[in-house]
N, C-alpha and C positions, 0 to 999 in steps of 0.2 A: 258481537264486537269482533272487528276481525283480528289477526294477529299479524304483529308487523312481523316483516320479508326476515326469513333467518340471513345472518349477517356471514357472511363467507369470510375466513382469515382472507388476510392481506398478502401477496408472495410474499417469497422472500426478498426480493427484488426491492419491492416497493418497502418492506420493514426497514432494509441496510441503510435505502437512501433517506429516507427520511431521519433515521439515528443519525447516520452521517449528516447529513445538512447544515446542524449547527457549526459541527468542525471545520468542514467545507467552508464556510463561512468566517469564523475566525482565521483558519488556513489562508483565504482569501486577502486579508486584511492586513497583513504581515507583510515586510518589505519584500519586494521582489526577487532578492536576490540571497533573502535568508534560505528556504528552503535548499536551492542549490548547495549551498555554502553547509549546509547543516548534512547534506547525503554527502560534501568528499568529507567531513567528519568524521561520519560514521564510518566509513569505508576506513581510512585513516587510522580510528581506535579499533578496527576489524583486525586492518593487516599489520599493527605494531603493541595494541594494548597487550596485556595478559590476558591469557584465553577465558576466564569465564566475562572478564569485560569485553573482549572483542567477540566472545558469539553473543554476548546478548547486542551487540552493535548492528551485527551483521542481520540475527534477528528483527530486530524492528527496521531495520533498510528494507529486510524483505516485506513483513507485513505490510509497511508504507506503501509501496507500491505496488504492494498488489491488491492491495485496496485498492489505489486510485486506478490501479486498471482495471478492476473489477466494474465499479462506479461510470469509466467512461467507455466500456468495452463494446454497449451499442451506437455508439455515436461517431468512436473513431476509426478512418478506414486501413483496412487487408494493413497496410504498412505500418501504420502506427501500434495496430496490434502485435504484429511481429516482434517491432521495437520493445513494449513493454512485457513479450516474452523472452525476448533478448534478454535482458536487464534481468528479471527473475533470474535466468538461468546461470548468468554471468552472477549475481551474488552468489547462488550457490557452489559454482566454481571457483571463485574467491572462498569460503569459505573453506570449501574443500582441500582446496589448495594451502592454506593455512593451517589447518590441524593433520595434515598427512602426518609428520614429521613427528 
């Protein structure tokens, strides 16, 4: 009897996107102009809440998007990659900038 083909893990590539999918998905579904409306929020409760609510603000701004750049980082070109490195770096200067003091 032969024995079936050992089965190779999955990258990790292919694990995130499929987890993410369903989010992506609901994410998707939602009006178009909540997300925006919901990152100057966060930025918002960053640069005026009380700092343990403004770094966890600034936190999930960062993880958000670097997810979604992670997820669209082979599809999108040389500029838009910048862009969503821009944007990381720029939350992190907002933050920084925030707790110097």
């Amino acid at each position: 009897m032969p024995s079936a083909p050992p089965t190779s893990p999955r990258p990790l590539r292919a694990q995130i996107e499929g987890v993410s999918r369903p989010a992506l998905a609901r994410l998707h579904a939602l009006p178009r102009l909540l997300i925006p409306l919901a990152t100057i929020a966060l930025i918002a409760i960053g640069a005026f809440a009380p700092p343990p609510l403004a770094l966890a603000a600034f936190a999930l701004l960062f993880l958000f998007i670097a997810w979604i750049a992670y997820l669209s980082w082979p599809v999108v070109p040389a500029s838009g990659r910048l862009m969503r490195l821009f944007m990381l770096v720029l939350i992190i200067a907002l933050a920084l900038l925030r707790f110097r003091g």
